[in-house]
C-alpha positions as CSV (number, residue, x, y, z in Angstrom):
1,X,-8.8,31.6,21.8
2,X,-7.1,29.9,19.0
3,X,-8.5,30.5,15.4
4,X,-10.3,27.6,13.6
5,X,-9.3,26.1,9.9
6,X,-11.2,24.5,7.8
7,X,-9.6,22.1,5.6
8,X,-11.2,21.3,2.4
9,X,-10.7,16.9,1.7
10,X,-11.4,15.4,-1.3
11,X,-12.0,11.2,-1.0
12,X,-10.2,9.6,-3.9
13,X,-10.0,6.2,-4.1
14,X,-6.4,4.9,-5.3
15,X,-6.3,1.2,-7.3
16,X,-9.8,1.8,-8.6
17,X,-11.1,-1.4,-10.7
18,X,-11.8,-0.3,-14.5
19,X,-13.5,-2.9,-16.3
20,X,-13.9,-2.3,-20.6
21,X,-14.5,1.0,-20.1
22,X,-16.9,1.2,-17.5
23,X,-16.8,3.1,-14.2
24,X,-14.3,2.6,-11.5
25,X,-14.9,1.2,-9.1
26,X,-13.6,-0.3,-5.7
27,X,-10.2,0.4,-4.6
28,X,-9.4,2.0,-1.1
29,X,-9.9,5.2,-0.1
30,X,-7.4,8.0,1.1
31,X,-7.8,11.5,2.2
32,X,-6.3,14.1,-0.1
33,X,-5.4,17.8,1.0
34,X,-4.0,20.3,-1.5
35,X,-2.0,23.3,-1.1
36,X,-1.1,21.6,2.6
37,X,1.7,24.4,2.9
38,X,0.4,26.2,6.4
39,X,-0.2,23.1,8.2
40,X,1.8,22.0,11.1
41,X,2.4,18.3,11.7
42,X,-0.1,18.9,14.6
43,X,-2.7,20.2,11.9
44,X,-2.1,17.5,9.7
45,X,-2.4,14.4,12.2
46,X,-5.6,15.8,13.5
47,X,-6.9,16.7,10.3
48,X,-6.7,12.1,9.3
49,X,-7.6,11.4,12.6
50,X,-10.8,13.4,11.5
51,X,-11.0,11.8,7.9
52,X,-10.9,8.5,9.8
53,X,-9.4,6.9,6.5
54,X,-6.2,4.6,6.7
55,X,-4.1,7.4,5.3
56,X,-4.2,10.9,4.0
57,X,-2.0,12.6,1.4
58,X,-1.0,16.3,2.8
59,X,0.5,18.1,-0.3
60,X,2.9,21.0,-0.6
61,X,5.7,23.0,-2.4
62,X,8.5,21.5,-2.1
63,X,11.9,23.2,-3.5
64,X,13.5,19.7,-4.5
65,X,10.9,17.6,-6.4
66,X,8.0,18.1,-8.1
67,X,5.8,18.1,-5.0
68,X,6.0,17.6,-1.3
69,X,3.8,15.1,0.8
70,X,3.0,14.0,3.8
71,X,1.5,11.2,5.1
72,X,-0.5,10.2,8.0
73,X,-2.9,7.4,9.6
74,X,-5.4,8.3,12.2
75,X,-2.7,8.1,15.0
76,X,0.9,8.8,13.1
77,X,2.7,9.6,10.6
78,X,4.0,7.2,8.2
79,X,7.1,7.9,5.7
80,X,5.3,6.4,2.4
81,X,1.5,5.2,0.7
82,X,0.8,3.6,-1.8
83,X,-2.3,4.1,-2.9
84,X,-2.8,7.7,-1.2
85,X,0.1,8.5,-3.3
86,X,-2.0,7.0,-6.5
87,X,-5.1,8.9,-5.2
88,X,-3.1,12.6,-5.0
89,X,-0.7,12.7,-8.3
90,X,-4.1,11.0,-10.4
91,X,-6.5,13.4,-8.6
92,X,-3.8,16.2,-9.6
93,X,-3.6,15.0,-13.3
94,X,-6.9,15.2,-13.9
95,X,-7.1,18.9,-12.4
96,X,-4.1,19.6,-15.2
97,X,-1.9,20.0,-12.1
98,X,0.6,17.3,-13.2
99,X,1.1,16.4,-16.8
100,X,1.3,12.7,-18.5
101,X,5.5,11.8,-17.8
102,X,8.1,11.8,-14.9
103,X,7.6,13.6,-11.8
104,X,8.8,13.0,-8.1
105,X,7.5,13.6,-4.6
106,X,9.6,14.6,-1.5
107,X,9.0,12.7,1.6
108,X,10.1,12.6,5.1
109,X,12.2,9.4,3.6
110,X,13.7,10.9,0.8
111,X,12.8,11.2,-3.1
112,X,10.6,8.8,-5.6
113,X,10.2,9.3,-8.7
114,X,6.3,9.6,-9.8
115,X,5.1,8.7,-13.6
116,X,1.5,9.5,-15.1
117,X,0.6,7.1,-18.1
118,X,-2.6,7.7,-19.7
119,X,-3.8,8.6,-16.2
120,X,-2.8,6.5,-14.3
121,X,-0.1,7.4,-11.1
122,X,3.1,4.7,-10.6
123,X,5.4,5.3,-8.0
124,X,8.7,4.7,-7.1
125,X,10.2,2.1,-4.7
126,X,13.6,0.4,-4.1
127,X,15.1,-2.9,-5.0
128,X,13.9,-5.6,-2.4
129,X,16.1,-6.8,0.6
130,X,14.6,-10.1,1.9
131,X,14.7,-11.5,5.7
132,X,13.8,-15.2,6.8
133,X,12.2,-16.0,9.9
134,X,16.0,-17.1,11.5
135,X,16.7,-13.8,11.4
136,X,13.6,-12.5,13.3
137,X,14.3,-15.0,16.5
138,X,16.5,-12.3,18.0
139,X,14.1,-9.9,18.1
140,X,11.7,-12.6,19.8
141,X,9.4,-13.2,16.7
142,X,9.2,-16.9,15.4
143,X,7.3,-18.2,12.1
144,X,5.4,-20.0,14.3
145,X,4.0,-17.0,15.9
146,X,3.3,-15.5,12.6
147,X,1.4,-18.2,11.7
148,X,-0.9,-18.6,14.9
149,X,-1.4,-14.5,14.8
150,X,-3.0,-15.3,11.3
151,X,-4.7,-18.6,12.6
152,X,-3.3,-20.4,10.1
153,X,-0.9,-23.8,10.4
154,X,1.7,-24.8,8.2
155,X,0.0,-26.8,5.6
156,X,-2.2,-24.4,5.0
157,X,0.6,-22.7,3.2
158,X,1.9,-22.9,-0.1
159,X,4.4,-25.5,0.0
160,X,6.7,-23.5,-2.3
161,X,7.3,-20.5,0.2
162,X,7.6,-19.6,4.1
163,X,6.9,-16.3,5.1
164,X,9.1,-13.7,4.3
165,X,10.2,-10.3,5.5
166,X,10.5,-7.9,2.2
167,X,11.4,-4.5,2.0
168,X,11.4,-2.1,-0.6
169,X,11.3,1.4,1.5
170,X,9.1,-0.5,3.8
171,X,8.5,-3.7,5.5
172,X,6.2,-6.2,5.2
173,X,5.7,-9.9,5.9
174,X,5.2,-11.6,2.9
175,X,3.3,-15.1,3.7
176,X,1.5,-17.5,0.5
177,X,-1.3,-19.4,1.2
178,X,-2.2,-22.6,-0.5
179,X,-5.8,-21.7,-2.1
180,X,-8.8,-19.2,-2.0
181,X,-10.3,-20.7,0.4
182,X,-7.2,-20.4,2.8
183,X,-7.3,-16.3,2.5
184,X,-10.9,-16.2,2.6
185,X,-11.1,-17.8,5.9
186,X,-7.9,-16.0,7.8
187,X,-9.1,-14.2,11.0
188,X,-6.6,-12.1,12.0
189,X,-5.4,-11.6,15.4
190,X,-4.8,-7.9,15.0
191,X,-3.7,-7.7,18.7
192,X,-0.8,-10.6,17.8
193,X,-0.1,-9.1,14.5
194,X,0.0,-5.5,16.5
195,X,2.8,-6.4,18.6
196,X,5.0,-8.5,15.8
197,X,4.5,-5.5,13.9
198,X,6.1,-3.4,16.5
199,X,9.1,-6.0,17.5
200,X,10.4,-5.9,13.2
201,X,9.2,-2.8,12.4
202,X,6.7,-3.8,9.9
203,X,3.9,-2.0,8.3
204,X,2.1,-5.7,8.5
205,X,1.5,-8.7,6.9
206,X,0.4,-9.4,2.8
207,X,-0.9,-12.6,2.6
208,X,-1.6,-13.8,-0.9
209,X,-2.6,-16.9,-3.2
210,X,-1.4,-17.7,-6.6
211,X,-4.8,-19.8,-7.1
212,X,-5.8,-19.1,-10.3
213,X,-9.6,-20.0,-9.1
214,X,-9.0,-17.2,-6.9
215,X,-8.4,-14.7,-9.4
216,X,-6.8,-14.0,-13.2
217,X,-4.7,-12.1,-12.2
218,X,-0.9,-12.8,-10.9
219,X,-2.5,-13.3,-7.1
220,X,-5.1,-12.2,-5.0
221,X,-4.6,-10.3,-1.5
222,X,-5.3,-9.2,1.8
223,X,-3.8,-6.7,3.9
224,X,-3.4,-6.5,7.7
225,X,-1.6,-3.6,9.6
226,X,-2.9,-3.0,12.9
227,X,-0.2,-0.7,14.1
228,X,-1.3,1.9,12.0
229,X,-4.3,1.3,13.0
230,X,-5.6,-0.3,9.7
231,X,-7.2,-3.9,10.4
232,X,-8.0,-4.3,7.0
233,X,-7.0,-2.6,3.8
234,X,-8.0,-2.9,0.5
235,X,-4.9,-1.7,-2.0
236,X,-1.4,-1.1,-0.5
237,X,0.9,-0.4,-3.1
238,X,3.7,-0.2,-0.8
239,X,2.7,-4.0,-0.2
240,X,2.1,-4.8,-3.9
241,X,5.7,-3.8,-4.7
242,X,7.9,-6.2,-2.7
243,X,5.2,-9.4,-3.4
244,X,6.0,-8.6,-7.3
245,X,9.6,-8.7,-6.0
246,X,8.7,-12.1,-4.3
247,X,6.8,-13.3,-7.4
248,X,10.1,-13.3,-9.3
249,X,12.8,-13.6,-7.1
250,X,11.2,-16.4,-4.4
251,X,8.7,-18.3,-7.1
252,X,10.6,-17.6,-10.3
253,X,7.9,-16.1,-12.2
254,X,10.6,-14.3,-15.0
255,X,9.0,-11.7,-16.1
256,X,8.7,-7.8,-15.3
257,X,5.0,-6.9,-14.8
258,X,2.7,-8.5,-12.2
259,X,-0.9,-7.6,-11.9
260,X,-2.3,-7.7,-8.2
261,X,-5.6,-8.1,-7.0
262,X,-7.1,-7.0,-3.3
263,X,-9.9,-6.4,-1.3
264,X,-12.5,-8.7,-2.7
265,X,-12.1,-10.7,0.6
266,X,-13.3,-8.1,2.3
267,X,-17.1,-7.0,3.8
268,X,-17.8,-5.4,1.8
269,X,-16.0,-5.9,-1.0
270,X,-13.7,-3.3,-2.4
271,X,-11.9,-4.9,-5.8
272,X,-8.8,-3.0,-6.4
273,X,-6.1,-3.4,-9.2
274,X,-2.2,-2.5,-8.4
275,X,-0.1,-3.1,-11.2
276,X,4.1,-3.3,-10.6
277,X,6.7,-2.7,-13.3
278,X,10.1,-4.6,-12.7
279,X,13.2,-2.4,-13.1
280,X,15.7,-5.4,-14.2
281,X,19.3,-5.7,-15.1
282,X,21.0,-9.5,-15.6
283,X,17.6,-10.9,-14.1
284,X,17.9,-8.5,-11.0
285,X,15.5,-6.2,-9.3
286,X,17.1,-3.0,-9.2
287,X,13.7,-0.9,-8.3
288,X,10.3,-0.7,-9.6
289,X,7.3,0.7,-9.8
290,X,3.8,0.4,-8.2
291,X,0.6,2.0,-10.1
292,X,-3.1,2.4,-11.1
293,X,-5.9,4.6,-11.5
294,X,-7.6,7.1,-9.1
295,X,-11.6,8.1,-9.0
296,X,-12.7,11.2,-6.5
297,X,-15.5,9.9,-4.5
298,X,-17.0,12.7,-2.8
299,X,-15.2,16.2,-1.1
300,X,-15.8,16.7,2.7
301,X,-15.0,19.8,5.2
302,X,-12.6,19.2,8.2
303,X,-12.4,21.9,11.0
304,X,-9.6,22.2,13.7
């Protein structure tokens, strides 16, 4: 008979809301196991399948960088997270584990560079490659199936972009909607969206509005990736990266810091703040980097 573990989980939510000094509050939530060295891949996927959360952080020694991690969703492993990434190295810097400057994590897809600033954890990603829905056709995806898979038609979007395929590490399609109103409404076919997903080897779909009656900030999100079996999520700062990318490169906003909201379209809410720095050289992206706060919600006891 094989012996049990028990695996000791702290909840920290990663792109917490911090409003003049209140609180946090909001962001989304993401498993986070320290000192993750004796656990087998096994260990760790049944360890989030138990959390149930879109992703948990698994962190280790590594001999490379500063720290190794591991992440997984409730039925795989995926190579990078944004805001369970966030949720570890802030969660770590308030235990005195990581101090305020440059640090790095090792991950099944190489190095990124980590930063605390006053607390808050930004992370690494890579300059943006961009794909237009020509180039999906041979793969047997259309814009016009990414549109009916979000419900939406085409002048519900903003007339200033189609969608776009954007990665930086990771994929994503990238699709502006005209108003508030237009985002609030969307009722995703996850089952569609599923098996797009699958055919470009996306994460999922960030759909976004620019309406300033929507939000003050640079846009306001929402955030669908059923194949990892996420319907809804409330702060991906994988996602937040390449739509600052598409911000300035796609809809010309010049400048290097864009301030994203998500999650207050969802039920219930969850307000969450992603901030993205712009690496630039000549007016070109050359990397950049996705951050915000972390609060520990609560600590929880996982057996396997």
């Amino acid at each position: 008979m094989s012996e049990t573990k028990e695996i000791v989980a702290r909840i920290v939510n990663g792109f917490v809301t911090r409003r003049n000094g209140s609180e946090a509050f909001g962001g989304n939530p993401a498993g986070v196991i320290l000192d993750a060295d004796d656990l087998s891949e096994a260990d760790m996927l049944t360890v989030a399948g138990k959390i149930g959360l879109s992703e948990t952080a698994f962190v280790s020694k590594s001999a490379k960088e500063g720290f190794k991690l591991d992440f997984f969703t409730p039925n795989r492993r995926i190579a990078h997270c944004g805001h369970a990434t966030i949720a570890t190295f802030s969660y770590m810097a308030e235990l005195g584990r990581v101090r305020e400057g440059a640090t790095s994590k090792e991950t099944v897809d190489g190095p990124r560079k980590i930063v605390i600033k006053n607390g808050a954890a930004y992370m690494e990603q890579l300059a943006p490659t961009y794909e237009r829905s020509p180039a999906w056709a041979e793969r047997g995806v259309s814009e016009a199936d990414v549109l009916a898979s979000l419900g939406l038609k085409a002048d519900q979007l903003d007339e200033r972009l189609r969608p776009v395929l954007v990665n930086t590490g990771n994929s994503f399609i990238v699709v502006a909607v005209r108003d508030a109103e237009v985002l609030k409404q969307i009722v995703p076919d996850q089952s569609r969206i599923n098996d797009i997903s699958n055919k470009l080897d996306l994460i999922g779909y960030y759909v976004f509005t620019t309406d300033r009656n929507a939000t003050q900030s640079d846009a306001t999100t929402r955030m669908f990736a059923p194949r990892y079996a996420i319907d809804e999520e409330s702060a991906t700062g994988m996602a937040a990266g390449p739509l600052a990318c598409v911000l300035h490169d796609l809809l010309h906003a010049r400048k290097s810091r864009f301030v994203i909201e998500q999650g207050h379209f969802m039920t219930p809410a969850s307000p969450s703040v992603i901030t993205v720095d712009l690496d630039l050289e000549d007016g070109r992206i050359t990397g950049l980097m996705a951050g915000g706060y972390g609060s520990v919600m609560e600590e929880m006891t996982v057996t396997i």
